[in-house]
VEXGUDREN-801015 format. One record per residue (C-alpha): x, y, z; residue number from 1. Coordinates in pm, 1 decimal. Example, Ala and Ser with C-alpha at 12.3 -4.5 7.8 and 13.67 -1.06 7.14 Angstrom:
# VEXGUDREN-801015
<rec x="1230.0" y="-450.0" z="780.0" nr="1"/>
<rec x="1367.0" y="-106.0" z="714.0" nr="2"/>
# end
This chain:
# VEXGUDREN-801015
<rec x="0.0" y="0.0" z="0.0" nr="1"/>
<rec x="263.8" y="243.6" z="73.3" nr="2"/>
<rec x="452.4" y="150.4" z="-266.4" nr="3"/>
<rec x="109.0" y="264.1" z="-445.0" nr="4"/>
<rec x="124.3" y="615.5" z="-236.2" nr="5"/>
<rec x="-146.4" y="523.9" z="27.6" nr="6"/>
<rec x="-119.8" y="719.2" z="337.5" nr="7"/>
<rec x="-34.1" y="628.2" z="672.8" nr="8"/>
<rec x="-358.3" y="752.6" z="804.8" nr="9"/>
<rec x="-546.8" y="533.4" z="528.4" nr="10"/>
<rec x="-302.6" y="274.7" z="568.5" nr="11"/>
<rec x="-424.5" y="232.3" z="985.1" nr="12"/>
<rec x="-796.9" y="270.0" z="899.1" nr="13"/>
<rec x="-774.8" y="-42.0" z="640.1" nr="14"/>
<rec x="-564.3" y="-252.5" z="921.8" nr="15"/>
<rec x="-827.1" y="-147.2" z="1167.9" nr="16"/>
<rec x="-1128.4" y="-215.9" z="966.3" nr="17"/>
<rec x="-993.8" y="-577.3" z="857.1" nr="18"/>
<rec x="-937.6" y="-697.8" z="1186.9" nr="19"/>
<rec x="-1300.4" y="-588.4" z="1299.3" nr="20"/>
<rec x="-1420.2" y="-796.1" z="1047.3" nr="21"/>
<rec x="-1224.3" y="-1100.0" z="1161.9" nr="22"/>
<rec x="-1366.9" y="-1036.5" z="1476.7" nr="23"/>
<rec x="-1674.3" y="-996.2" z="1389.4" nr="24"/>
<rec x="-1649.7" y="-1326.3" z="1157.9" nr="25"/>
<rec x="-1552.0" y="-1472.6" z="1525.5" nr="26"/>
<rec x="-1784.3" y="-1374.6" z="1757.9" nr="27"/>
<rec x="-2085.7" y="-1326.0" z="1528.7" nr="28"/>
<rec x="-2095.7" y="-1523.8" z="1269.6" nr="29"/>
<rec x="-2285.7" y="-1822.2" z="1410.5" nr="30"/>
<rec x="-2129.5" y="-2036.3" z="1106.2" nr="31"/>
<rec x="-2215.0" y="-2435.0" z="1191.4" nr="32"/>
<rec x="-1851.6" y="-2466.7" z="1078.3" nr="33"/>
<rec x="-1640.0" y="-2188.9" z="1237.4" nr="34"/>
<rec x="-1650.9" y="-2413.2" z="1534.3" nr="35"/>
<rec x="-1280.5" y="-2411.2" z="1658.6" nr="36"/>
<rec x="-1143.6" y="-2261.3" z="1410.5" nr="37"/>
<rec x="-1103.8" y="-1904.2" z="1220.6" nr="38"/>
<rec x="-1032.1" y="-1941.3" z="837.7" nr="39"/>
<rec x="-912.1" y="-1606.2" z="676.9" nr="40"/>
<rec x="-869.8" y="-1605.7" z="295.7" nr="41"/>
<rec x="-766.2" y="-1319.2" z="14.2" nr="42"/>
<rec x="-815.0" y="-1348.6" z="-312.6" nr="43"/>
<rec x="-649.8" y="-1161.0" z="-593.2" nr="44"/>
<rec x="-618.2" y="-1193.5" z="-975.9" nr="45"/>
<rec x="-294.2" y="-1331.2" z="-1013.1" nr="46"/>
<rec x="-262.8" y="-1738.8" z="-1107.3" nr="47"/>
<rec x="115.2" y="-1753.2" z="-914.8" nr="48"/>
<rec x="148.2" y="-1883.7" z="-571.8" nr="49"/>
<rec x="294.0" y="-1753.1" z="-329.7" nr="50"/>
<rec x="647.9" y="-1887.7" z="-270.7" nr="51"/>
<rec x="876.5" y="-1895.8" z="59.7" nr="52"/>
<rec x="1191.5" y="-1692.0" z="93.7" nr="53"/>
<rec x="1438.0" y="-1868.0" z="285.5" nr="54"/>
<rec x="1794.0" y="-1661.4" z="169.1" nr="55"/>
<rec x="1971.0" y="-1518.9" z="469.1" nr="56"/>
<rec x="2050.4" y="-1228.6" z="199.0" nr="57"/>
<rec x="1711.4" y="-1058.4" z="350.1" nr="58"/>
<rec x="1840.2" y="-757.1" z="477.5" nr="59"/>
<rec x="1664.9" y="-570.7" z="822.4" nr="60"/>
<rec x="1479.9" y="-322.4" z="587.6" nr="61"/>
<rec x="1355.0" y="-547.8" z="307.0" nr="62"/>
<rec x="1036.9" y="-508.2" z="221.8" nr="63"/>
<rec x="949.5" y="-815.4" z="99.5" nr="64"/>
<rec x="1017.0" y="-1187.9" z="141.0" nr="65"/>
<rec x="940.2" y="-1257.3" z="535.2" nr="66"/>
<rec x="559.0" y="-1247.9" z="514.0" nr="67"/>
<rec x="492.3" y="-1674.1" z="462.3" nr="68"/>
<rec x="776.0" y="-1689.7" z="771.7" nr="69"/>
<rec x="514.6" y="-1471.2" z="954.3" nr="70"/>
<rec x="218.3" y="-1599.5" z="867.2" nr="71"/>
<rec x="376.0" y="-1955.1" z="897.0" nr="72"/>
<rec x="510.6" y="-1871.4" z="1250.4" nr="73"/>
<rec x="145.5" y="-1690.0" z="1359.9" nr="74"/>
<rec x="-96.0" y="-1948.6" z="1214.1" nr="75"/>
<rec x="-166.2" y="-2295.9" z="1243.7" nr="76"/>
<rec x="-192.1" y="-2395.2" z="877.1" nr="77"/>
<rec x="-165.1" y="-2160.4" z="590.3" nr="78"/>
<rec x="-191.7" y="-2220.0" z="176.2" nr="79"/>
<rec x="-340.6" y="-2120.1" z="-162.6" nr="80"/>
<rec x="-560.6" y="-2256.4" z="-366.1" nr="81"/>
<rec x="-595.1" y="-2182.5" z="-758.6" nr="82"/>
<rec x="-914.4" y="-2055.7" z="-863.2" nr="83"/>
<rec x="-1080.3" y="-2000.6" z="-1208.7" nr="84"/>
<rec x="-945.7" y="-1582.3" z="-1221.7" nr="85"/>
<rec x="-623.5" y="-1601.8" z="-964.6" nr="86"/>
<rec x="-606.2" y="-1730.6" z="-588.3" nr="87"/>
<rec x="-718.3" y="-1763.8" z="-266.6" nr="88"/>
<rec x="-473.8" y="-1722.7" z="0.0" nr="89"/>
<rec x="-538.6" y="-1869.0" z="341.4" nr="90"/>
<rec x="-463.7" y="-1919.3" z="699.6" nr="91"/>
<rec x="-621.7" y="-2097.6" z="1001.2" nr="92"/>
<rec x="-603.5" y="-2077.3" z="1367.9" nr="93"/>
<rec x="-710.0" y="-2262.5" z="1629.5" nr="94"/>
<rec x="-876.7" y="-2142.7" z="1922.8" nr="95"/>
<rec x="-726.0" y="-2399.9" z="2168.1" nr="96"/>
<rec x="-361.7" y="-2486.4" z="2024.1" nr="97"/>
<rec x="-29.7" y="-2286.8" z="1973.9" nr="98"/>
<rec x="100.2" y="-2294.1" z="1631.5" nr="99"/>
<rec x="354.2" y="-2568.2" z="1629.8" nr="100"/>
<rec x="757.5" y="-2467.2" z="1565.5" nr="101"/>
<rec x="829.7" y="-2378.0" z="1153.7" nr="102"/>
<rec x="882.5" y="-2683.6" z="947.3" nr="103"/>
<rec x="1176.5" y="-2720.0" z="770.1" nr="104"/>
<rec x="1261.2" y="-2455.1" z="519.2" nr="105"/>
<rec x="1077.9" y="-2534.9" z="194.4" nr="106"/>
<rec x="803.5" y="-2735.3" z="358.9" nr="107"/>
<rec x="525.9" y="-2479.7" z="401.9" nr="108"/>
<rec x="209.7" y="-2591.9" z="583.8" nr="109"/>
<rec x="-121.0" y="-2663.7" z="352.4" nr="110"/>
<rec x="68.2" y="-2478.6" z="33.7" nr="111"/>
<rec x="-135.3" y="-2599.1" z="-272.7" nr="112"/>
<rec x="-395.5" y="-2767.0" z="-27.8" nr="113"/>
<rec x="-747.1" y="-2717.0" z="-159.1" nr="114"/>
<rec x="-1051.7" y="-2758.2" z="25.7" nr="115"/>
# end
């Protein structure tokens, strides 16, 4: 967002307004399936999936190339499934659990997985 000139301001209000939705999902959705578990997706328009950087050459100030390590590290499974016009990225927590540690390097959790 900041590469395509948005404003810090703007920037704040979209964080804020995505994770009341997430919460909202949560506490009032009253899906027979949420259950346990909170399922967050994104979907763009692009047909390549996403891809884990695992090169040391990452320096303190890149700006991209750690999000899957975060996601992976904050979520219990994550992946992407094609769809007719792009993808649907996804995570999943679990209300009860702790993520487990990171896999090995290259050995993402649920990448490709469809449901």
């Amino acid at each position: 967002m900041v590469r395509a000139g948005w404003d810090d301001h703007r920037i704040f209000d979209t964080e804020l307004a995505l994770a009341e939705l997430i919460v909202n999902a949560w506490r009032h959705g009253r899906t027979a399936t949420l259950g346990r578990t909170l399922r967050v997706s994104v979907g763009d328009e692009s047909h390549t999936l996403p891809e884990q950087h695992f090169s040391s050459a990452l320096g303190e100030l890149a700006e991209c190339g750690r999000g899957l390590r975060l996601v992976e590290g904050l979520t219990h499974r994550w992946g992407a499934d094609p769809q007719k016009r792009g993808k649907l990225v996804w995570f999943e927590l679990d209300s009860a659990a702790r993520p487990s540690p990171s896999p090995e390097p290259g050995r993402g959790r649920g990448r490709g997985r469809t449901t």
